[in-house]
C-alpha positions in Angstrom: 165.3 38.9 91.0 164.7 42.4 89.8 161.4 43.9 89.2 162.1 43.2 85.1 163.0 39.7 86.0 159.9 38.9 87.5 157.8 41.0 84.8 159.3 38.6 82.4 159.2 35.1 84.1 155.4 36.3 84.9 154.8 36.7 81.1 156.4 33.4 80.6 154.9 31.1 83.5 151.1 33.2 82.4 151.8 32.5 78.6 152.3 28.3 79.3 149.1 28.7 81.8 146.8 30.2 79.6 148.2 29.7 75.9 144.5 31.4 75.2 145.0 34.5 76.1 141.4 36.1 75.0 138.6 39.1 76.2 136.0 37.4 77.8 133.4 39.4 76.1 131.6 38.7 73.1 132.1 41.5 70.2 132.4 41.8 66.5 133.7 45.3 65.3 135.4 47.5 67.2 132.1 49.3 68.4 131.3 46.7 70.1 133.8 45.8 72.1 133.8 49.4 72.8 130.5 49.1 74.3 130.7 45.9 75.8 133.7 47.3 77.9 131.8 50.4 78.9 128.7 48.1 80.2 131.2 45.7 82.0 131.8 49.0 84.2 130.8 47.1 87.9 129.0 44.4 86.2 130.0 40.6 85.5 131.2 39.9 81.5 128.8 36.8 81.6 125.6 39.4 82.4 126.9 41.7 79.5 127.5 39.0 77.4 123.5 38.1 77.7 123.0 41.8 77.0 124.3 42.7 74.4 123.0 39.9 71.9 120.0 42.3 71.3 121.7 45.2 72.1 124.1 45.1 68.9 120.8 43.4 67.1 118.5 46.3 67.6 121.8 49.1 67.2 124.3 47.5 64.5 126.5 50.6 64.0 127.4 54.3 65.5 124.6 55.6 63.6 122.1 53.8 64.8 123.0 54.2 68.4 123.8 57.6 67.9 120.3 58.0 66.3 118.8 56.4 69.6 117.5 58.4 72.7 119.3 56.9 75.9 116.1 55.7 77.2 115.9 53.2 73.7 119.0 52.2 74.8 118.5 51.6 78.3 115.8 49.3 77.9 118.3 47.1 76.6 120.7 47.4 79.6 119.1 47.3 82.6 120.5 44.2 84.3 123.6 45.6 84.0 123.5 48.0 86.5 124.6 51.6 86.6 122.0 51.6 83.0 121.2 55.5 83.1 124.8 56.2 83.4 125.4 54.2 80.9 123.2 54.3 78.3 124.2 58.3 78.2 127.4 57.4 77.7 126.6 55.0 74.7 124.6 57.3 72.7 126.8 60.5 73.7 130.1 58.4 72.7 128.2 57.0 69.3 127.3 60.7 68.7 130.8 61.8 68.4 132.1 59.0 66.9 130.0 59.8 64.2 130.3 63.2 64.0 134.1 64.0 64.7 135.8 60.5 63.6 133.4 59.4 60.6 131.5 56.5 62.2 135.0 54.6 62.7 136.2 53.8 66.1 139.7 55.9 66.9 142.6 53.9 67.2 145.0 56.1 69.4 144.8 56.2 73.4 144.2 60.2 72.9 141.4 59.9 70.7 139.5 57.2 72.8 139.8 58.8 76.1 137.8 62.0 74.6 134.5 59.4 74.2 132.3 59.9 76.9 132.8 57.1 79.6 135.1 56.1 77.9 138.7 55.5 80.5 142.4 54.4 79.7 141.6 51.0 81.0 138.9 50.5 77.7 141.4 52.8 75.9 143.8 50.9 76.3 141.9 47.2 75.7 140.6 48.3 72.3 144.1 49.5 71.0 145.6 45.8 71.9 142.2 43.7 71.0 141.1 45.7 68.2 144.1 47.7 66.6 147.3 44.9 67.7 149.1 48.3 69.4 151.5 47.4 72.7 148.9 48.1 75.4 148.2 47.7 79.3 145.3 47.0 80.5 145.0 47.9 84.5 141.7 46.5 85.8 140.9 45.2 89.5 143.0 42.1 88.2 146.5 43.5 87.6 146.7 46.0 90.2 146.3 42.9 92.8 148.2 40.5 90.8 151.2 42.8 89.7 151.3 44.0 93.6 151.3 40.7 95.2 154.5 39.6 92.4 156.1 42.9 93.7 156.5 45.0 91.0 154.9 48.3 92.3 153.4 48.9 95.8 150.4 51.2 94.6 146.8 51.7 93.3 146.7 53.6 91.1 145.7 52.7 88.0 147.8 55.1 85.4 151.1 55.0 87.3 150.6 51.2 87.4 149.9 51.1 83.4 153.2 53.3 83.2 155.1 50.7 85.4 154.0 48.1 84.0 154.7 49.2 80.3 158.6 49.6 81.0 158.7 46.4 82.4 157.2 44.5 79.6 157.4 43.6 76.4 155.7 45.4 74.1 154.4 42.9 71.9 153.3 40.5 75.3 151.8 43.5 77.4 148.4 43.3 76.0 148.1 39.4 75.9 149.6 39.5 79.4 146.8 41.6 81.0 144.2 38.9 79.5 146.1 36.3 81.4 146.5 38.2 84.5 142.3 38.4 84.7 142.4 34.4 84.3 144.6 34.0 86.6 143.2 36.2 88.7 139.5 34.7 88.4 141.3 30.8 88.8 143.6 30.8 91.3 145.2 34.4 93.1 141.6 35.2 94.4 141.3 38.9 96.5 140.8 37.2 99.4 142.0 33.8 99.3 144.8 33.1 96.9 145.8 29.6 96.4 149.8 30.0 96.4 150.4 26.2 96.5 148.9 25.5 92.8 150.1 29.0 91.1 152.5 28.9 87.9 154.1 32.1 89.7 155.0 30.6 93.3 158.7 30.1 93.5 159.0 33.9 92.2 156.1 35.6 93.5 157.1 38.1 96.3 153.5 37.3 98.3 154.7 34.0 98.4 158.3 34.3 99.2 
């Protein structure tokens, strides 16, 4: 099979897996989902999902973060680890937001990788989540997953999203990534993948 072959019977043999294919974080707006991402940096999505209840409660909008000092907002965020970091990045990427896009979260890759913190993996989840564009979203997940089914022998992350964006649809790519984190979590673990119950085995180079 070619490298487009197995791109699209992994979109396929995902898509009957996981016929859900959703973010595992909590969110509302755009901002949110924004933030979430930024606090999932090195931290689980079931600890920033019990974060950011009060979070977004306390801080509803741009303005109101951007209004906030980063030790308001670190209060918040502690358990997530990294919460300095962090909670400068929030109030710095609120700030311009405000300031240089009108309170609205951008909806173009360009835009969003000029927020503080802010990298072309969230980039690139809030433009497929939020805004329905064709995106790829290269976490920890498909870079191990996407290897192991052979279609790229590398690590890093952009020339992987680049890949990865010729070889699939446009319209699936985004939903695709979602499924290749499930998958990930549920059966082709870093260390020990079970091969013998995946949906991918009889194409999956690891396994040939």
């Amino acid at each position: 099979m070619t490298k487009k072959q197995i791109a699209l019977a992994a979109v396929e043999a995902l898509k009957k897996e996981y016929p859900d294919a959703i973010c595992s974080l909590v969110y509302t707006d755009p901002l949110q989902l924004l933030i979430a991402t930024r606090l999932a940096a090195q931290c689980t999505d079931a600890r920033v999902n019990m974060v950011t209840p009060a979070l977004f409660e306390r801080f509803p909008d741009a303005e109101a973060f951007a209004a906030a000092t980063e030790d308001e907002v670190a209060e918040y965020i502690k358990s997530c680890g990294l919460y300095k970091t962090k909670s400068r990045d929030i109030v710095a990427l609120s700030r311009m937001i405000v300031e240089k896009f009108g309170g609205k979260v951008p909806d173009t890759l360009d835009d969003l990788i000029t927020l503080p913190g802010i990298g072309r993996k969230t980039a690139n989840l809030v433009m497929g989540d939020i805004y329905g564009k064709p995106a790829v979203v290269v976490d920890t997940h498909c870079i191990r997953l996407t290897r192991r089914l052979g279609l790229h022998e590398l690590k890093d992350a952009k020339k992987i999203e680049f890949i990865l964006r010729d070889l699939l649809p446009p319209e699936e790519s985004n939903d695709f990534c979602h499924r290749l984190v499930l998958h990930g979590r549920a059966v082709c673990d870093a260390r020990k993948p079970r091969c013998e119950g995946c949906c991918m085995n009889s194409f999956c180079r690891k396994r040939l």
